[in-house]
FIMIKOL-698505 format. One line per 10 residues: for each residue z, y, x of N, C-alpha, C. Coordinates in steps of 0.05 Angstrom, whole numbers. Layout:
BEGIN
Z/Y/X/Z/Y/X/Z/Y/X ~ ...
//
This chain:
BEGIN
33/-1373/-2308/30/-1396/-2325/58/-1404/-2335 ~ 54/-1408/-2360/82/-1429/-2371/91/-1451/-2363 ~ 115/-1454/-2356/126/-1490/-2345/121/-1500/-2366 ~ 104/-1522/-2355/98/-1547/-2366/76/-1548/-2370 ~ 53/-1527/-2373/27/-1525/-2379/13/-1522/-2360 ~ 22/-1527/-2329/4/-1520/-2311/-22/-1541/-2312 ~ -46/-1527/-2298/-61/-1543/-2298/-71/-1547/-2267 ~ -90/-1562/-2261/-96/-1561/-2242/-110/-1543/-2220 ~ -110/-1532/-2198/-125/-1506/-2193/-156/-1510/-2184 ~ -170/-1533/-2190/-204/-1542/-2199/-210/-1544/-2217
-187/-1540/-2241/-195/-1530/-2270/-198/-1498/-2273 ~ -182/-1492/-2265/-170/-1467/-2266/-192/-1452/-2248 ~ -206/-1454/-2229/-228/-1448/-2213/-250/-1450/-2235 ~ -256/-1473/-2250/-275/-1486/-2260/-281/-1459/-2289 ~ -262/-1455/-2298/-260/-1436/-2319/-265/-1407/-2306 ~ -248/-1398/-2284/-256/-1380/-2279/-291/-1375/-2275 ~ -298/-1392/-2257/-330/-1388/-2257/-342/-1394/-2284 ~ -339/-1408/-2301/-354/-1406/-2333/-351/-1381/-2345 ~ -329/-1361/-2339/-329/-1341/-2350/-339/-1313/-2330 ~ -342/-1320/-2312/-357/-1295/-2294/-386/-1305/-2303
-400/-1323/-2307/-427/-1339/-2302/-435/-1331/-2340 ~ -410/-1326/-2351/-426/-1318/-2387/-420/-1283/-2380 ~ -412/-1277/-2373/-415/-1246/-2373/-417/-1229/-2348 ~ -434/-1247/-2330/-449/-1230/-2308/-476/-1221/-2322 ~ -488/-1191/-2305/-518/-1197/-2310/-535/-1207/-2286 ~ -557/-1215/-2294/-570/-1219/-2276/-586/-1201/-2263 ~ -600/-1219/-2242/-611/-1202/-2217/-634/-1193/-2228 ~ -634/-1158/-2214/-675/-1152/-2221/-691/-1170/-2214 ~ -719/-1174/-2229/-731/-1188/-2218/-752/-1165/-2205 ~ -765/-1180/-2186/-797/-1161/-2178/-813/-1173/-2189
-826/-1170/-2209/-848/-1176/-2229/-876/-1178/-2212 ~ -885/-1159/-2202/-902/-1162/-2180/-904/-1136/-2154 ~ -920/-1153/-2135/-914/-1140/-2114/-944/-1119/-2107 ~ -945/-1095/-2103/-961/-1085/-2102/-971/-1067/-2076 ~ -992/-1072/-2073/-1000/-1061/-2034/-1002/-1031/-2040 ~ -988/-1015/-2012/-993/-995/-2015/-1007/-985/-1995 ~ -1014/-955/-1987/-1030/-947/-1968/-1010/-917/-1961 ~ -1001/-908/-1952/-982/-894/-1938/-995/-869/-1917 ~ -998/-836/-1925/-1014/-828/-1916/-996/-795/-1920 ~ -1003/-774/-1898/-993/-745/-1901/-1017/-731/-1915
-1016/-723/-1937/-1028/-710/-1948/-1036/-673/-1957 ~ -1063/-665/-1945/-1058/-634/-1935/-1085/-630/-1955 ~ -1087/-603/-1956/-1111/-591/-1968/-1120/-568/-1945 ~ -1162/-576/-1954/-1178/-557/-1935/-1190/-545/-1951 ~ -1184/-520/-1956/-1201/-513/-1983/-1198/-525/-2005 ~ -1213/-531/-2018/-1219/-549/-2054/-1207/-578/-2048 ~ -1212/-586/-2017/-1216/-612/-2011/-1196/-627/-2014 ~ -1173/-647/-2024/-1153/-666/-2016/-1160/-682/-2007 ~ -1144/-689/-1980/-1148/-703/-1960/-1126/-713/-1958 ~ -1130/-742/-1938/-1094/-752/-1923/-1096/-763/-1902
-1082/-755/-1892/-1084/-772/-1861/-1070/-798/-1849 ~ -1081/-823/-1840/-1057/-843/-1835/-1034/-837/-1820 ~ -1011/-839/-1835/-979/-842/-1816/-983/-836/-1791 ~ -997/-850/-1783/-992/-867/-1745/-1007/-842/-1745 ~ -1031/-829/-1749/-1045/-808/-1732/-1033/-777/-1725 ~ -1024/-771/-1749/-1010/-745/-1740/-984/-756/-1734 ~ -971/-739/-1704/-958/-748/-1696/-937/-728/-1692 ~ -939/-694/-1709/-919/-675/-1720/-931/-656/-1740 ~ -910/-640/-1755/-931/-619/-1772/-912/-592/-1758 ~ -927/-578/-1763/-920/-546/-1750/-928/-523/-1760
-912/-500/-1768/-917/-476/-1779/-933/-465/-1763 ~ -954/-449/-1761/-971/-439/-1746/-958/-420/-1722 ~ -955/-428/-1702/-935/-421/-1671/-966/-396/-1672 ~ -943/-386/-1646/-949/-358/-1627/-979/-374/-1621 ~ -988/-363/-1619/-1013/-371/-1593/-1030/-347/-1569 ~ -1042/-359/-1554/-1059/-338/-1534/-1092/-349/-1529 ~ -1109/-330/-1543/-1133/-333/-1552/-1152/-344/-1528 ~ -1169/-367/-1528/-1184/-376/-1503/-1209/-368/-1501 ~ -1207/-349/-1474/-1238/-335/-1473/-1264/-351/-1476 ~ -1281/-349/-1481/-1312/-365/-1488/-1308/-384/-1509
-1289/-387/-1524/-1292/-413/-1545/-1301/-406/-1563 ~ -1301/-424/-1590/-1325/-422/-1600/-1299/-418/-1619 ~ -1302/-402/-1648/-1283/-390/-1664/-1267/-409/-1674 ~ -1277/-431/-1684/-1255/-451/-1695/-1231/-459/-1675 ~ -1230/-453/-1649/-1214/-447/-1638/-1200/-431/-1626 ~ -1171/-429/-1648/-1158/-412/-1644/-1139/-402/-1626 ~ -1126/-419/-1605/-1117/-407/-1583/-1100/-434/-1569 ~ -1081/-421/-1546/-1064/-444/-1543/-1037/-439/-1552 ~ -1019/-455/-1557/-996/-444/-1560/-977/-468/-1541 ~ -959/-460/-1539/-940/-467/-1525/-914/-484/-1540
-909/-514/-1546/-896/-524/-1563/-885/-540/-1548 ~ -858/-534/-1541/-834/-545/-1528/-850/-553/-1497 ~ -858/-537/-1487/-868/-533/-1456/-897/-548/-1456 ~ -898/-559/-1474/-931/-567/-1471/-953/-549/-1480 ~ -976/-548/-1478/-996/-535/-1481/-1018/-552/-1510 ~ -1015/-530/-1530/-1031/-556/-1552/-1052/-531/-1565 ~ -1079/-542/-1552/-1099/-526/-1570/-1098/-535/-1600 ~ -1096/-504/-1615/-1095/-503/-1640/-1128/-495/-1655 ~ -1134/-506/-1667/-1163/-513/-1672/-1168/-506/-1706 ~ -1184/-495/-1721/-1177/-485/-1757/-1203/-508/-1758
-1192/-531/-1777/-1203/-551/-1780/-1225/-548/-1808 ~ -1215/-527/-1827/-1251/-512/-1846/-1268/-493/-1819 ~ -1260/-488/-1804/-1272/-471/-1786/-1295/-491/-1774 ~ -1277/-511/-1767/-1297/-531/-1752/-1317/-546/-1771 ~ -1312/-550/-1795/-1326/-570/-1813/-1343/-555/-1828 ~ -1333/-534/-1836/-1353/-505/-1854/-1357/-484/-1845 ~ -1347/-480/-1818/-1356/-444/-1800/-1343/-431/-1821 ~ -1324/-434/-1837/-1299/-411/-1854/-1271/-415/-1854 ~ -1267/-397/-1841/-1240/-399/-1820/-1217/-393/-1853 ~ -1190/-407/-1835/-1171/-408/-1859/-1162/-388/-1860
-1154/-385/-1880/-1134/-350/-1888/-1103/-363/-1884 ~ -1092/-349/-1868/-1064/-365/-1862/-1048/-358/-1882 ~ -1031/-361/-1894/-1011/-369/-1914/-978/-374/-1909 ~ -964/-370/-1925/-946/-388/-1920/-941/-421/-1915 ~ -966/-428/-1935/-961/-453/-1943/-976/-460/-1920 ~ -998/-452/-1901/-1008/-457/-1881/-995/-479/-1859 ~ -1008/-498/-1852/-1000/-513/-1820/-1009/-525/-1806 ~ -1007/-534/-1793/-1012/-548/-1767/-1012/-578/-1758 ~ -1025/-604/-1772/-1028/-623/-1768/-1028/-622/-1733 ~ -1013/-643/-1723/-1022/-646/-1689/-1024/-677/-1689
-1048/-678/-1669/-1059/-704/-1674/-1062/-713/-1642 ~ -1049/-737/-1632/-1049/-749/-1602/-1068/-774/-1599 ~ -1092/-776/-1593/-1110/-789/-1589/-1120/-791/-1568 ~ -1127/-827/-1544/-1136/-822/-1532/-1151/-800/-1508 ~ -1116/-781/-1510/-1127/-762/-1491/-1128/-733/-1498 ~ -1131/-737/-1526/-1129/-711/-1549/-1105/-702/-1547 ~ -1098/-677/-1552/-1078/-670/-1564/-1071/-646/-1568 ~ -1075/-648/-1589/-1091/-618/-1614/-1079/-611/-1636 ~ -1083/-586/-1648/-1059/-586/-1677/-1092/-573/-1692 ~ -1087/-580/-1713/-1107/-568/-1739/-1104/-550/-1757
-1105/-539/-1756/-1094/-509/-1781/-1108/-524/-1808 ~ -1089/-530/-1825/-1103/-529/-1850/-1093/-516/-1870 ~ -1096/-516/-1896/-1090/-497/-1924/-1060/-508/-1928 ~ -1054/-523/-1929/-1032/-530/-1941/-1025/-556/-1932 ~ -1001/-575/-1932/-997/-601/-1929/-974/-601/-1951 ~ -980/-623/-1963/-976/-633/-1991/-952/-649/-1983 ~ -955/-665/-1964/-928/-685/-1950/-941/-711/-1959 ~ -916/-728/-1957/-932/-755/-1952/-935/-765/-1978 ~ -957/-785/-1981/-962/-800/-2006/-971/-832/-2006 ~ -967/-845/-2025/-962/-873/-2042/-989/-874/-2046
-1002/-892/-2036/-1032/-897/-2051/-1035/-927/-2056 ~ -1038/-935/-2081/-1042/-959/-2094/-1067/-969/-2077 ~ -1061/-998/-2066/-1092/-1005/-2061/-1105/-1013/-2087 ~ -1099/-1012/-2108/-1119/-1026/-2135/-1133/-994/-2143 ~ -1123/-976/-2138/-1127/-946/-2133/-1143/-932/-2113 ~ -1161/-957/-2096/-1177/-953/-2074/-1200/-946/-2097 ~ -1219/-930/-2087/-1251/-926/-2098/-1269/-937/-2079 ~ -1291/-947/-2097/-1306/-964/-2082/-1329/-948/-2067 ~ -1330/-920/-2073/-1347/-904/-2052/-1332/-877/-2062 ~ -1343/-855/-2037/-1327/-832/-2045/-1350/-808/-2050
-1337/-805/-2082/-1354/-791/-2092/-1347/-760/-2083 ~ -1376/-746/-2090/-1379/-722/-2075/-1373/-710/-2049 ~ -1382/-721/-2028/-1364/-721/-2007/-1391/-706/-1993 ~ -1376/-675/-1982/-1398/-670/-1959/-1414/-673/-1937 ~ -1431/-672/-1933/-1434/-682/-1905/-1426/-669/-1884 ~ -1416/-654/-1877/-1397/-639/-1858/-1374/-663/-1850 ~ -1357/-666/-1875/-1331/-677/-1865/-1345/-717/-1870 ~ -1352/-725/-1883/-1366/-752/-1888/-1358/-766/-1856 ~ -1362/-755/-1840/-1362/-767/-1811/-1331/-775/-1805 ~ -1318/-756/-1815/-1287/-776/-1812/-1270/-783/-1837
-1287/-789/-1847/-1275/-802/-1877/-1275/-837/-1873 ~ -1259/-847/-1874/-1251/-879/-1875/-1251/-887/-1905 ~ -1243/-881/-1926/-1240/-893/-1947/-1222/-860/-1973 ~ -1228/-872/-2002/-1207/-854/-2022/-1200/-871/-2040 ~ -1183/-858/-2054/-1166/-868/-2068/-1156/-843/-2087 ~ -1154/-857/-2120/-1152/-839/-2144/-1115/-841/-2144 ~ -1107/-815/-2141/-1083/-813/-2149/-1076/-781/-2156 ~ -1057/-778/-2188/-1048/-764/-2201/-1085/-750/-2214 ~ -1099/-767/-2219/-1122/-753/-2229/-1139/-740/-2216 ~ -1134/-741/-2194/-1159/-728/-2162/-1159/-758/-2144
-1184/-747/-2134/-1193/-761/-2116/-1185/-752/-2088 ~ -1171/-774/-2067/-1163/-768/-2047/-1169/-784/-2023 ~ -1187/-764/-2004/-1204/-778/-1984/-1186/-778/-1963 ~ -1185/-810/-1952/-1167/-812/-1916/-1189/-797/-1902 ~ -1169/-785/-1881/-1188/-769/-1862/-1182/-772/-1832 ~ -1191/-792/-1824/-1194/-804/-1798/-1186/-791/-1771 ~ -1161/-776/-1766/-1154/-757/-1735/-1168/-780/-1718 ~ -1175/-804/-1716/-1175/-819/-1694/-1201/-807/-1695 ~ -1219/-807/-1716/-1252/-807/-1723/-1254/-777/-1699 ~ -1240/-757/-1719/-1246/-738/-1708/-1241/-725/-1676
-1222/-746/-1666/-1205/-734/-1630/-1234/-754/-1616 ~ -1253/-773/-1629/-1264/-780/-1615/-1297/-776/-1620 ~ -1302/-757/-1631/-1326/-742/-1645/-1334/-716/-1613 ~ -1356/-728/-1606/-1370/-706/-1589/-1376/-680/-1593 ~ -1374/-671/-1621/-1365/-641/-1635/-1349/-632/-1633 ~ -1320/-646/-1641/-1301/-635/-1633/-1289/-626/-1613 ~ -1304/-644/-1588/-1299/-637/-1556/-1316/-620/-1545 ~ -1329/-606/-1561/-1347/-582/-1553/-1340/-558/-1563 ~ -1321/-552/-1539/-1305/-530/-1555/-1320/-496/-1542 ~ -1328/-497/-1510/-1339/-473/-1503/-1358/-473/-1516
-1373/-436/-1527/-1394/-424/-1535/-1422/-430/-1522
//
């Protein structure tokens, strides 16, 4: 500052903030807030499906396994996954008696339920997905009756229809626990 022109330093404050306050921008706003539904998303065949977060509880490339005498085909063997023992089960096997063609893209949903604790072979897993609740459907169309039993709710996203598919429904389904021939 020049001698003689000082001013005071609550002016001098006072200006500084008038000129940060004309050429700040402002804050984003959130316009609105929108509910979502949060789900791993796999394919069984034709079918898209998703499963809730909380239920599968790893995904897995299709491990070694060792085939269990008297079972019934949809079950495919045990395998051995970090010292535990996890029957691996082909989840179109169980729902349509047509077993999966393994793949690369092929895996292994594993699902820990009350006691369960099982992996599912299915076609593919898509990974996780964003489901709008205004994007819920109010019934789920075409839905077989095979899988219908552990279907909880769908939801339209990217132009398909995508049915939640209940691991809790299914670890606690008296079919599924009938695994000898």
């Amino acid at each position: 500052m020049a001698q003689g022109t000082s001013q005071h330093p609550l002016h001098v404050l006072q200006e500084i903030e008038a000129r940060c306050r004309k050429f700040a921008a402002g804050l984003p706003q959130q316009e609105e807030v929108r509910e979502e539904w949060l789900g791993i998303a796999f394919r069984v065949g034709e079918l898209h499906l998703a499963a809730p977060l909380g239920e599968v509880v790893e995904l897995l490339t299709f491990p070694a396994m060792t085939r269990v005498p008297g079972a019934k085909s949809w079950v495919l063997g045990v395998a051995n996954v970090r010292g535990n023992l996890l029957p691996v089960m082909d989840l179109s096997g169980f729902l349509y008696d047509r077993s999966t063609a393994l793949t690369k893209r092929s895996r292994v949903l594993v699902l820990k339920h009350g006691g369960v604790f099982a992996g599912l072979l299915v076609d593919e897993v898509i990974g996780q997905r964003h489901f709008l609740e205004e994007n819920r459907l109010s019934e789920l169309p075409g839905v077989d009756i095979a899988v219908a039993p552990y279907l909880e709710r769908a939801y339209r996203h990217d132009e398909e229809n995508w049915a939640v598919f209940s691991m809790r429904r299914l670890a606690e389904s008296p079919l599924f626990m009938q695994v000898a021939v």
